[in-house]
C-alpha positions as CSV (number, residue, x, y, z in Angstrom):
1,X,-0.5,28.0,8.2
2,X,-0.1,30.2,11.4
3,X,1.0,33.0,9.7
4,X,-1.9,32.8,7.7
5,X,-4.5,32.5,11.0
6,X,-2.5,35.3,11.8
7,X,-2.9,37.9,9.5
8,X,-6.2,36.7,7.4
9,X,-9.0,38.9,8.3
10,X,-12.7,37.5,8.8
11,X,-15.0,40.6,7.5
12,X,-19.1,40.8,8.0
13,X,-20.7,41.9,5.2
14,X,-24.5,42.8,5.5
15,X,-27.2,41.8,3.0
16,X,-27.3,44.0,0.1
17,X,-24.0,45.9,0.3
18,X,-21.0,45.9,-1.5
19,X,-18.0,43.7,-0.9
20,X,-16.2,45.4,-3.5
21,X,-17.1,48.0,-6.7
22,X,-16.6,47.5,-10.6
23,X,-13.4,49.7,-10.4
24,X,-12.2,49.8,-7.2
25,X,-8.4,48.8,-6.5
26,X,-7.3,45.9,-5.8
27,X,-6.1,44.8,-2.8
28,X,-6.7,40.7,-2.5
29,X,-9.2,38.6,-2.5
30,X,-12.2,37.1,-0.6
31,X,-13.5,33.8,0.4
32,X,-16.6,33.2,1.4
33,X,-17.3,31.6,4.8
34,X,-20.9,31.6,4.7
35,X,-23.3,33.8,2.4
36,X,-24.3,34.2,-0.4
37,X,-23.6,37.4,-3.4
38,X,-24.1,38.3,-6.9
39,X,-21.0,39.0,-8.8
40,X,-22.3,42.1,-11.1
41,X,-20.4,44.2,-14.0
42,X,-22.0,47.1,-15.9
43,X,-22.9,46.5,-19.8
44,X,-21.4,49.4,-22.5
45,X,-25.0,50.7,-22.3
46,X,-24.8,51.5,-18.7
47,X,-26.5,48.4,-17.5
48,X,-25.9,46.3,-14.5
49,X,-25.7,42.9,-15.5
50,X,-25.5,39.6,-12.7
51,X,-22.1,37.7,-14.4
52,X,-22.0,34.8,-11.3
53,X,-23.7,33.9,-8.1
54,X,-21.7,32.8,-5.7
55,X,-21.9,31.3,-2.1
56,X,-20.3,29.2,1.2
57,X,-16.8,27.8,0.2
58,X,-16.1,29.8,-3.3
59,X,-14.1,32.9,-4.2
60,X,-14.6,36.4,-4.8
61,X,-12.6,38.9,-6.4
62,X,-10.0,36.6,-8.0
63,X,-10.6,38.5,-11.3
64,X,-9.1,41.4,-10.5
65,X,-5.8,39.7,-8.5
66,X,-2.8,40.4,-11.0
67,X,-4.8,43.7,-12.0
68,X,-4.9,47.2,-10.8
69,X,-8.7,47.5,-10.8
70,X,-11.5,44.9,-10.6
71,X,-13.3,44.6,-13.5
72,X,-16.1,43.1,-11.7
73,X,-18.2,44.4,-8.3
74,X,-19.8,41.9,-5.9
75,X,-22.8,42.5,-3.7
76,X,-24.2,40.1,-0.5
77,X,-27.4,38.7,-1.0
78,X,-28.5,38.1,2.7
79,X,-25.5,39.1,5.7
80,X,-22.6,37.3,4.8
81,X,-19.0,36.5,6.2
82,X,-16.3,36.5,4.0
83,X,-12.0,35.7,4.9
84,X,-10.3,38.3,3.3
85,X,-6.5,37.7,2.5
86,X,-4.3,40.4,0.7
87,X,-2.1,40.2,-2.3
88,X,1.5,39.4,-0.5
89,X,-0.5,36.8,1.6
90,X,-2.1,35.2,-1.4
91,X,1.7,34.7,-3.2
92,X,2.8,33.6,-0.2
93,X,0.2,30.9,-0.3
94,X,0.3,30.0,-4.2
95,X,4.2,30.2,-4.3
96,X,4.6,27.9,-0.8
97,X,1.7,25.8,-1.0
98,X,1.1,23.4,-4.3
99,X,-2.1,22.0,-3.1
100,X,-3.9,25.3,-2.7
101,X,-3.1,26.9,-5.8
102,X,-3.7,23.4,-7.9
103,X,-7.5,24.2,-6.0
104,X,-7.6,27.6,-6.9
105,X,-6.5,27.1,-10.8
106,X,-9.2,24.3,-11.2
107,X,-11.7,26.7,-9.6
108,X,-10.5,29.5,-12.0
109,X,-10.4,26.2,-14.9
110,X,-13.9,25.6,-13.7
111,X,-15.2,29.4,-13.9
112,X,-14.0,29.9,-17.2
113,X,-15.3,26.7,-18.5
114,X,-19.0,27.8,-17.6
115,X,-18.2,31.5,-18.8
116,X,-17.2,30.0,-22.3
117,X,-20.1,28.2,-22.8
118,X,-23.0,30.6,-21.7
119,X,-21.4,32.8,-24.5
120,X,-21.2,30.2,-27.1
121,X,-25.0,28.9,-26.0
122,X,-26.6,32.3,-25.0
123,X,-26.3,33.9,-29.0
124,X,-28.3,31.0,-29.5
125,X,-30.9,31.1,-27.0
126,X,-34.3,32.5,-26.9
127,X,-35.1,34.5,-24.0
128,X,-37.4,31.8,-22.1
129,X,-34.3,29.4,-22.5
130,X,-32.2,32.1,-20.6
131,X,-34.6,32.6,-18.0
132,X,-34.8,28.8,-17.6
133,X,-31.4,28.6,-17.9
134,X,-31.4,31.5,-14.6
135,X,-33.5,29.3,-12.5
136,X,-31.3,26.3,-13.4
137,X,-28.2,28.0,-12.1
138,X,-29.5,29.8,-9.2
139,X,-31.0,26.8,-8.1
140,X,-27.9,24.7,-8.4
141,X,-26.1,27.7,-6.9
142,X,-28.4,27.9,-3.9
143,X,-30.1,24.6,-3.6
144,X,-33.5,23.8,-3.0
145,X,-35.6,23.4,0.1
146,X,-37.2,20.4,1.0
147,X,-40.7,21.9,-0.9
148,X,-38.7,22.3,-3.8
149,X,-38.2,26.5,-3.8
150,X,-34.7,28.3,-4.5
151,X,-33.2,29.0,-1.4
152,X,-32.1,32.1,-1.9
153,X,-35.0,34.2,-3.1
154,X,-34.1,36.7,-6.6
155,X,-35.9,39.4,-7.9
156,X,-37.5,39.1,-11.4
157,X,-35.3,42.0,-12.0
158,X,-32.1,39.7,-10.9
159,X,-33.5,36.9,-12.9
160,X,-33.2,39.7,-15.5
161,X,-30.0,40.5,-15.1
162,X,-29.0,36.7,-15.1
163,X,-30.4,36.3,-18.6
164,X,-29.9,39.5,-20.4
165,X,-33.6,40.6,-20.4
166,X,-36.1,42.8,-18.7
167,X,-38.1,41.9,-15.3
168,X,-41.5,42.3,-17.5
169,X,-40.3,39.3,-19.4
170,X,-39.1,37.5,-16.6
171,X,-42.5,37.5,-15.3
172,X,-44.4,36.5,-18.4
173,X,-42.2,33.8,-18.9
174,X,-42.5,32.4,-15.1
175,X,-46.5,33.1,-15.5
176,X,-45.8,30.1,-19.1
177,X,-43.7,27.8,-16.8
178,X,-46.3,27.6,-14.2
179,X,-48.9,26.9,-16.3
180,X,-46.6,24.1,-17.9
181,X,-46.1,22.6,-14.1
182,X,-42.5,23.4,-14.9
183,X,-42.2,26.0,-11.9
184,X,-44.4,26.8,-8.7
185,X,-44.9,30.5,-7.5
186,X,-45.2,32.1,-3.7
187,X,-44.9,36.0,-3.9
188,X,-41.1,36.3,-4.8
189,X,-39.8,32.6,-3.9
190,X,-40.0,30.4,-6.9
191,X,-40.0,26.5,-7.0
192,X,-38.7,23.9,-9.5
193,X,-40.8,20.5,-8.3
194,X,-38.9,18.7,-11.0
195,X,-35.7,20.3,-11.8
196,X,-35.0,17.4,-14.3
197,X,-38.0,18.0,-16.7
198,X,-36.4,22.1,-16.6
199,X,-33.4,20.8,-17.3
200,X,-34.6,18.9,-20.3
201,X,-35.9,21.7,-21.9
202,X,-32.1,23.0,-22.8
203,X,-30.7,19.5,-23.4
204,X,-29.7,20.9,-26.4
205,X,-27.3,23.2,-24.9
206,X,-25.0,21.7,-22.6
207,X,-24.8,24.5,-20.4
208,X,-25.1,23.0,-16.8
């Protein structure tokens, strides 16, 4: 483990910059310290879409290690610090230490498990389900403050990205889930008083 205090690097990212780019090489991966990003990937049609948020203790960039490129680009939410560990050092790790690559291949076991269902669920879905699905796993992602709002504030147009729509939807369908007591509203910050009864609404779908 010295060698690895040694020659990890601790890297400060501010809010609303890139870590990394869709394309870029790779060169290792990232662990986040503390913040918070959206993990992003452009659509066929040229669209940016949000594919995972991520925050303190979880991993970035591990979809491109093995690869040449990643396929993937991830952008800081609010100023972030990330440890940042190169591709030798990473095989070094997984090849010397058991315990830290049975972590990583449950977290990479874990990721795909939740990437696997929001494809089989999301053909299915309406687009209010997706957006309640959005606030679901933003708010799980980020937690919720002691009045009940999302942590980390998203724009509509992030929720958009998130569920596959447009931020004009978004809106309408926050503007239905207020009036349903579902969700409360303060400018961009949105709270979930009873993140159960949301929940419930996609009971049918398993996704969370």
């Amino acid at each position: 483990m010295t060698a690895v205090t040694a020659r990890k690097c601790f890297i400060t990212c501010p809010a609303n910059q890139y870590l990394f780019q869709e394309g870029q090489e790779v060169t290792g991966a990232y662990f986040i310290y503390k913040g918070e990003f959206k993990i992003v990937g452009t659509t066929t049609s040229g669209r940016q879409q949000i594919v995972r948020l991520a925050t303190d203790g979880q991993i970035l960039g591990h979809r491109g290690y093995g690869d040449n490129f990643y396929p993937i680009g991830a952008i800081s939410l609010v100023t972030s610090q990330v440890c940042y560990l190169d591709n030798d050092l990473l095989y070094e790790i997984f090849m010397n230490n058991p315990i830290v690559t049975y972590q990583v291949m449950r977290f990479y076991a874990d990721e795909l498990r939740k990437s696997e269902l929001r494809t089989k669920f999301f053909g299915q879905m309406n687009t209010s389900e997706k957006i309640m699905y959005a606030l679901i796993y933003a708010s799980e992602t980020f937690g919720l403050s002691d009045d009940k709002f999302i942590r980390q504030p998203l724009s509509r147009l992030e929720y958009a990205e998130i569920a596959g729509t447009n931020a004009e939807q978004v809106s309408r369908t926050l503007s239905v889930l207020k009036k349903r007591g579902l969700i409360k509203l303060s400018g961009r910050r949105i709270g979930i008083p009873h993140l159960q009864k949301l929940k419930a609404e996609l009971k049918n779908y398993h996704l969370l």
